[in-house]
Structures are given as structure tokens and as C-alpha cells.
C-alpha positions in Angstrom: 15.3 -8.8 -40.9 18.7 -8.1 -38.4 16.4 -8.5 -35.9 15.1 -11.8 -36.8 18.3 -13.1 -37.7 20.0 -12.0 -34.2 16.8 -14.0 -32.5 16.8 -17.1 -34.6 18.0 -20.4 -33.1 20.5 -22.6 -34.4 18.6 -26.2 -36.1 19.7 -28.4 -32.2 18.1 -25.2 -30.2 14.8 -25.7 -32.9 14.8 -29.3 -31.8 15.3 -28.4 -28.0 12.8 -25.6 -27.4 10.0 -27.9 -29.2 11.0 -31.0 -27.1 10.3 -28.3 -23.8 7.0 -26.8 -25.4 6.0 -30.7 -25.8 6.1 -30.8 -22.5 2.6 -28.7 -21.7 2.8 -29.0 -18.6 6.3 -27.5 -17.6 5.9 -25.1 -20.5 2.9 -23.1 -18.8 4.8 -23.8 -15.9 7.6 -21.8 -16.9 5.2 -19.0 -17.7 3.0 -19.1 -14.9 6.3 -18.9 -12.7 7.8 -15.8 -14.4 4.7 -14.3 -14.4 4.8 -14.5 -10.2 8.4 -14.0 -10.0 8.2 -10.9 -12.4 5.6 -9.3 -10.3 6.9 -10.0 -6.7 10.0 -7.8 -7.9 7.7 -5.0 -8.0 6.1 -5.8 -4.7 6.4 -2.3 -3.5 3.8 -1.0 -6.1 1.7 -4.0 -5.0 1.9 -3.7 -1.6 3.4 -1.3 0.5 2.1 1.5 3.8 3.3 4.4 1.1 1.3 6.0 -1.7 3.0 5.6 -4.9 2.1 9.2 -6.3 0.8 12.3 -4.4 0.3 15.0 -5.8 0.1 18.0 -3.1 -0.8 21.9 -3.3 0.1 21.4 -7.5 3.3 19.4 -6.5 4.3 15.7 -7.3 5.4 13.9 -4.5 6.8 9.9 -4.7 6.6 8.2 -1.2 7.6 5.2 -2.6 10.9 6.5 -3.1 11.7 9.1 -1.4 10.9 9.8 2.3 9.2 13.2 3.4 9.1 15.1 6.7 6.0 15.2 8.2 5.9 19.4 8.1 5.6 19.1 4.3 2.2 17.4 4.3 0.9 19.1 7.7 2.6 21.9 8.3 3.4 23.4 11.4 1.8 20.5 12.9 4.2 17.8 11.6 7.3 17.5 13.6 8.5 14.2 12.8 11.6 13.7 10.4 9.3 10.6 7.8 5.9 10.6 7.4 3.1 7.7 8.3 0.8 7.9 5.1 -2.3 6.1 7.2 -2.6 8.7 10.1 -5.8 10.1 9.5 -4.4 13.8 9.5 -2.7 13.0 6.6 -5.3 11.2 4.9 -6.8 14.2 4.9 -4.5 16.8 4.2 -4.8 14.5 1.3 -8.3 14.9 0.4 -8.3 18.4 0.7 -5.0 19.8 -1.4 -4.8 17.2 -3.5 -5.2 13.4 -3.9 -2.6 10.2 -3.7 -2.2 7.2 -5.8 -2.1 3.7 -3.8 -0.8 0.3 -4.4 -3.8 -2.2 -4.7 -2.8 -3.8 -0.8 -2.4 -0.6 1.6 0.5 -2.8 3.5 4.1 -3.7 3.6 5.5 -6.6 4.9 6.4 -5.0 8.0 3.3 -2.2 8.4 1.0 -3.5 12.0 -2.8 -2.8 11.4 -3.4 -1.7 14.6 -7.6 -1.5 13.1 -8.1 -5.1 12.9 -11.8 -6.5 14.3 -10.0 -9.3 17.0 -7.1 -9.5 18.0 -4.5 -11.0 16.1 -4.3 -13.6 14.5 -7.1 -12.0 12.5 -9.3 -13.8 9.9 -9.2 -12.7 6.4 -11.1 -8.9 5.9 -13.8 -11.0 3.3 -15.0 -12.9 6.6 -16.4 -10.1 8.1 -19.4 -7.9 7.3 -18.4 -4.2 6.9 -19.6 -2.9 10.0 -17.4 -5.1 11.9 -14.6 -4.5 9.5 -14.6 -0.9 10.1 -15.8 -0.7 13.5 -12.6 0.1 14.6 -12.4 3.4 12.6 -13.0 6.7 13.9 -14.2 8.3 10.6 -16.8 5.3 10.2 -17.4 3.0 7.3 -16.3 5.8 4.5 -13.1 5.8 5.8 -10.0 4.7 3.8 -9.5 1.9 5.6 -13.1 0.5 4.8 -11.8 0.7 1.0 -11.5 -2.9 -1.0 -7.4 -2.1 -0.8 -7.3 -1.9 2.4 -8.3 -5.3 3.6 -6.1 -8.1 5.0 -7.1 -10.4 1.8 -5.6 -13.5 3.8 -5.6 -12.1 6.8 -3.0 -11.4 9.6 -0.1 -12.7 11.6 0.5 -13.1 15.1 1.6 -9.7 14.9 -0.9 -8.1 13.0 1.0 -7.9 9.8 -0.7 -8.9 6.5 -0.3 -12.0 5.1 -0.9 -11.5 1.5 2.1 -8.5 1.7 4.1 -11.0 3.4 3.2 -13.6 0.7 4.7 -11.4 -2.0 7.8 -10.1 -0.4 8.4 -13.4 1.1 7.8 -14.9 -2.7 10.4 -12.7 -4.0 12.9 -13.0 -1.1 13.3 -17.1 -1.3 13.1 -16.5 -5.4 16.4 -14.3 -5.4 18.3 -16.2 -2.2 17.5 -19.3 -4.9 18.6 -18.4 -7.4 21.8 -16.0 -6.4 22.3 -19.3 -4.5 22.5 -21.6 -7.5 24.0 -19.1 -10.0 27.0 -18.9 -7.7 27.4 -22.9 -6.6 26.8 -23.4 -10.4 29.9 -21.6 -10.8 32.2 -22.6 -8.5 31.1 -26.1 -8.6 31.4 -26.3 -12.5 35.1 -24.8 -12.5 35.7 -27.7 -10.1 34.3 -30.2 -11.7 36.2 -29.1 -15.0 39.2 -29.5 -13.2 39.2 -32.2 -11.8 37.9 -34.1 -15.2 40.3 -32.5 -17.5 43.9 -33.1 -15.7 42.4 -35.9 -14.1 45.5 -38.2 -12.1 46.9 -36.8 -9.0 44.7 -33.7 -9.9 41.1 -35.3 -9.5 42.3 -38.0 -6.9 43.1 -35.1 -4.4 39.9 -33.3 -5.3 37.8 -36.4 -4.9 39.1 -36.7 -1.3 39.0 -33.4 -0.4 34.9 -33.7 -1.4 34.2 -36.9 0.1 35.8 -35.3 3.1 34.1 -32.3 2.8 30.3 -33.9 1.9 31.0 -36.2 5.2 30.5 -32.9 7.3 26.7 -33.1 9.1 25.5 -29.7 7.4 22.6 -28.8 9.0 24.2 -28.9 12.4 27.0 -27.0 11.2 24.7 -24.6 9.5 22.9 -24.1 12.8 26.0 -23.3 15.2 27.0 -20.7 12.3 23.4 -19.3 11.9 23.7 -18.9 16.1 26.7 -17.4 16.2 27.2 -14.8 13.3 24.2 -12.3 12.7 21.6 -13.3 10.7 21.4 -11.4 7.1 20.8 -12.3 3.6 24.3 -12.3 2.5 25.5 -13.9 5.3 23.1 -17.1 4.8 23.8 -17.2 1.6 27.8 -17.5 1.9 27.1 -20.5 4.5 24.8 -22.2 2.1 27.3 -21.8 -0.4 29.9 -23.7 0.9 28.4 -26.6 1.0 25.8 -26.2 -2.4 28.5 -26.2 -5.2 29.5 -29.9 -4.6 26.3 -31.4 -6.4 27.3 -29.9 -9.2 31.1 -31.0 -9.7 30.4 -35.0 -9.9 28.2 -34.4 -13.3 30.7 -31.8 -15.2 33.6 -34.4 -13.7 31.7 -37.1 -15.7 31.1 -35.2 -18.7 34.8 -34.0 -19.4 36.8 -37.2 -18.3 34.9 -38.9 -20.8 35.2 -35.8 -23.9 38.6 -35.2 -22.7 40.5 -37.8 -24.7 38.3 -37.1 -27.9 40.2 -36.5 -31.3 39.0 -33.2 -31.4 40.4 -32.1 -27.6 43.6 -34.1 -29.4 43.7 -32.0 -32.0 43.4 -29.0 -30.5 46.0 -30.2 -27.8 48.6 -30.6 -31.0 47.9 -27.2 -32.8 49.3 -26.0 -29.3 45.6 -24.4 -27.8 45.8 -24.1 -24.3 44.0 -26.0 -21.5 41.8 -23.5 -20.7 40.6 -22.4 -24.0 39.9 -26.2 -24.6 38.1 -26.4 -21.5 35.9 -23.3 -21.2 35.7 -23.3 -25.2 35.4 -26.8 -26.6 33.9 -29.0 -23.6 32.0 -27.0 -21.5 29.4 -26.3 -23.9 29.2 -30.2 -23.6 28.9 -30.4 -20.0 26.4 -27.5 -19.9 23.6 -29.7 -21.1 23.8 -32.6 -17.9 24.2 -28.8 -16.0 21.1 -27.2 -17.2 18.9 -29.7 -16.8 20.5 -30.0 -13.2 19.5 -25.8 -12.3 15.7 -26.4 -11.4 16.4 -29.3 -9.2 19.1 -27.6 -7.4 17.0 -24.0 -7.5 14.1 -25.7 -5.4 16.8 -27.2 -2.6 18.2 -24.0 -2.3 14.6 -22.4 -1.7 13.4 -25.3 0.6 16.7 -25.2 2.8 16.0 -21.3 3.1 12.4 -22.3 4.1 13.9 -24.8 6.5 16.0 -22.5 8.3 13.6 -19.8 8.6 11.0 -22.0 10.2 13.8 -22.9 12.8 14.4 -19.6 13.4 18.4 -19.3 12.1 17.6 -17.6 8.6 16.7 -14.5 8.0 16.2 -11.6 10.7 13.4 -11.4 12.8 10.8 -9.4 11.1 12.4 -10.1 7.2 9.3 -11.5 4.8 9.6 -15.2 5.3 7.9 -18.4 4.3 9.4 -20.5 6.5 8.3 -17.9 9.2 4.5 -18.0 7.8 4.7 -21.8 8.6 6.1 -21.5 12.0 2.9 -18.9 12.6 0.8 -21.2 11.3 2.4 -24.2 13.8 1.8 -21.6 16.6 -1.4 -20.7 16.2 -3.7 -23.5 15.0 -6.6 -21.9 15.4 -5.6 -19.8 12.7 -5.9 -21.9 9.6 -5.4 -19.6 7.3 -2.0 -19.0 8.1 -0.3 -22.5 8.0 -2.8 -23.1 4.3 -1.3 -19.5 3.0 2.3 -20.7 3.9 1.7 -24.5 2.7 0.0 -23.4 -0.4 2.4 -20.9 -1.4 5.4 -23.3 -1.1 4.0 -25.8 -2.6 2.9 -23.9 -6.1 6.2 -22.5 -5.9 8.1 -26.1 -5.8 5.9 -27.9 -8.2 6.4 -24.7 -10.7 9.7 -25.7 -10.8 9.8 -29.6 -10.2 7.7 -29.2 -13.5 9.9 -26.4 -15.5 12.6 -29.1 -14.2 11.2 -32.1 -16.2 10.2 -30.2 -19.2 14.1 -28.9 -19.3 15.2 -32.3 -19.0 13.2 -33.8 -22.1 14.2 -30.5 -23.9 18.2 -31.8 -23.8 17.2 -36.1 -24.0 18.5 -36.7 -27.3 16.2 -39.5 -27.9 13.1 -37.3 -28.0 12.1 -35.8 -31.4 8.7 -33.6 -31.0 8.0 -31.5 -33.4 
């Protein structure tokens, strides 16, 4: 009964979450998405080059999270300080003290197949009959690599990667950058925004200048000389995204509290001697939230499509990271290989219209003039 009470919305939240549920098609949306999103962040124990359990001579062994010499699988004969898991000599040290638990995909992002029929750009493992998928092998078509797990499901890169591994990491990759992305420009953007609409005057005439100013900037050429001359890295893209991402949000909170900020209940507040920011953060945020929530998805897929962008240029992420925008620029490359450029396109676009969708079915949830349910 706690339980239920802790969970139960308030009679406007009622109203709001059946106004989004109304809205079938950005409700499965929103599943469908979290769904993908939930499972990329486990993409290791989709898709990885390491077992996930062994279990060796009686003993439990995780490769997935630890790394182990080569000596304590082989022996004498291992010499090398981390192990490769698809050698066959390991394979089958394997088979004969013990047995190992893989991911469904036998590949990382990063793992080269050096086995694969042509050479690469290959076509999808399904294309080809088993005796050319696995002529290759030395231990014939009962090898591992012959197994349904092993397969390049969408085939493989210019660099004989797999795509489908690099479809999941590269999912979960632009997902995170996204939203860390819009989390952060959400905040610094809505401080400003408060500001500036709440003392208003000399206050928001400065700020409005230094914006317009600062929005006048060409950003993608500015982005690019950045990109080329600092090292490329997650964190390092994302704090030059940022700098130019929080200003969409500052003109809709601005709106919001220079018109609440004159209401009789700021007023009242303002006489019973509450400060500024209590009024602000307390009282008219929650007001401005609703404009700013049903802003998040729109700004969530620019964030993802300017990552994209960059990546396909070549001044995002490092050479070799799971990209998207990489994906495409295979795909460009090598036309023959159509698989690539209709992994990368497809991909994207689910991904986009997921949240183009959740995006519309968030904005009826908060339109006041809809009453479902």
C-alpha cells in the first residue's frame, strides 16, 4: 500500500501520461527505443572477441572482465601478458579442460576477422553456403567459427570488422554522447534562461547581446578547426558541442519566466521576504519545465545527428571508436558494398524517427487543450 502510494501520480500527471499513451505511436516508440538503448549498454555480453564465463581445470574464469595471461590457459606454451580467445590453441584447451560461455556475436567493435571468404568488404555470413563460409578454417566446417555466432550477420567493413558489433556499440556510443550532451546544455541553458527572465532590465539586455553575438559565430567551421587541432575523444567533443548547444534552450525558459515573473504569487512571495532563488528554482521553474521537456527529444536527436555529422567528416571520434557516422562514410567508399551504407542509413534513421515520435507524443502529453482519457 506504501508502495503504491510512493508510485501514484498526482491528478495533472494522470491527465499527462494518458495524453502520451493516446499518442500510440510515440508510446511504442518510447518502448521500442528503451528496449535498444537498454541492451546496447550491455553490448559486451552481446558482442564481444572474449568468452563471458570459462570455466577451466574446476576454476571460474571471466574474460569479459578481467584479462588473463596466456600461460594460464596454455601453459608453458603461452608467453604473452592477455590472451586471444579465437586462437585455435585456445579453443581447444577449451574443449578439453573445460568449456566457455560466449556472447551470441563472437566480435567486438574493434576484433578483425582475418577468416572472411573475400576480401573485405565482405557480404553478410547468410550469403554464403557453409563450405565457402568456412573454407578459410583449418579445423574444417566443425570449427567454432562455422558456429551460427560466429557469423558476420551484416557483414564487414573495409577493415574486416563486423558490422552488426559495430552497430551496437556505435548505437550506444551516439545514445550516451546525446544525451550527456543535452542533460548538460539543458542545464546551463535553463539557469540562463532563468536569469535573464527573472531580473530582466540591464540583466537580460546584456545577456541577449552576449547570445546574439555568440549564435552569429559559423559553428561548424569553428567546430572543425577545434576538432583538427585538439585530440579527438569523447569528452573532448562533447565540451565543444557544448558550448554552443545550451543556447536553444535559454529563449523558451526566458519566455516562460518574464511572463510568470510579475504574477501575484511571485509578488507575494517577494513581500513575505523569500529570496530570488528559492522563487526561481522553487515556484517558476516547475512552470518553465513543461515548454523544456517537451523541447529534450528535439534537442536529443540534433545532438545525435551533429555527432553523426562530424564522425562522417572525420573530426569526431578517434579512428577506430564504434561510429555511425563512420559506417556511412564506409558505405560512401565502397559502393559496391551495399550493405554497409543500408546498415548505417537504416540504423540512423530508426534511431531518429524513435525519437522524432517519443518527441510528438511528449508534446501532446503537456498541450493543455488535449483531454484523452
Amino acid at each position: 500500500m506504501a508502495l503504491k502510494k510512493v508510485i501514484s501520480l498526482s491528478p495533472l500527471n494522470q491527465r499527462r501520461w494518458a495524453n502520451f499513451k493516446a499518442n500510440r505511436r510515440g508510446y511504442w516508440s518510447l518502448w521500442i527505443f528503451l528496449v535498444l538503448f537498454v541492451l546496447s549498454l550491455f553490448a559486451e555480453f552481446l558482442a564481444n572477441d572474449r568468452p563471458i564465463l570459462v570455466s577451466f581445470k574446476g576454476e571460474l574464469y571471466m574474460p569479459i572482465f578481467f584479462d588473463y595471461p596466456e600461460e594460464v590457459f596454455l601453459g608453458d606454451e603461452g608467453f604473452l601478458p592477455g590472451t586471444d580467445y579465437r586462437i585455435p590453441e585456445i579453443s581447444e584447451a577449451f574443449a578439453e579442460n573445460g568449456w566457455a560461455l560466449w556472447p551470441p556475436i563472437r566480435y567486438s567493435y574493434r576484433t578483425v576477422n582475418n577468416e572472411i571468404p573475400e576480401p573485405a568488404p565482405s557480404k553478410p555470413s547468410w550469403l554464403y553456403d557453409q563450405e565457402t563460409r568456412c573454407a578459410n578454417y583449418e579445423n574444417g566446417s566443425n570449427d567454432a567459427a562455422c558456429i551460427i555466432g560466429n557469423w558476420n550477420w551484416l557483414g564487414s567493413d573495409d577493415q574486416a570488422r563486423d558490422v552488426m558489433a559495430r552497430v551496437i556499440y556505435g548505437f550506444r556510443i551516439s545514445v550516451l554522447f546525446g544525451l550527456i550532451l543535452t542533460a548538460a546544455s539543458a542545464v546551463i541553458g535553463v539557469t540562463a534562461g532563468a536569469i535573464q527572465g527573472y531580473f530582466g532590465g540591464w540583466t537580460d539586455l546584456l545577456f541577449q547581446r552576449f547570445i546574439e553575438i555568440w549564435t552569429s559565430v559559423p559553428v561548424l567551421y569553428l567546430l572543425l578547426i577545434i576538432a583538427a587541432v585538439l585530440p579527438p575523444g569523447f569528452w573532448i567533443l562533447l565540451g565543444i558541442l557544448l558550448l554552443f548547444s545550451w543556447v536553444g534552450f535559454v529563449g523558451v525558459v526566458r519566455a516562460e519566466f518574464l511572463r510568470a515573473r510579475n504574477f501575484e504569487y511571485v509578488n507575494a512571495a517577494r513581500a513575505l521576504g523569500v529570496g530570488n532563488w528559492t522563487i526561481m528554482f522553487r515556484h517558476l521553474l516547475p512552470n518553465a519545465m513543461v515548454a523544456t521537456l517537451t523541447f529534450l527529444p528535439f534537442i536529443l536527436n540534433g545532438s545525435i545527428t551533429t555527432l553523426t555529422s562530424l564522425d562522417f567528416l572525420g573530426f569526431g571520434l578517434p579512428p577506430g571508436s564504434a561510429s555511425l557516422g563512420e559506417l556511412l562514410k564506409q558505405g560512401q567508399n565502397n559502393l559496391q558494398a551495399v550493405w554497409l551504407g543500408l546498415t548505417g542509413f537504416a540504423t540512423i534513421s530508426l534511431m531518429l524517427s524513435l525519437l522524432i515520435f517519443v518527441g510528438e507524443a511528449t508534446r501532446d502529453a503537456f498541450d493543455p487543450s488535449k483531454t484523452f482519457g
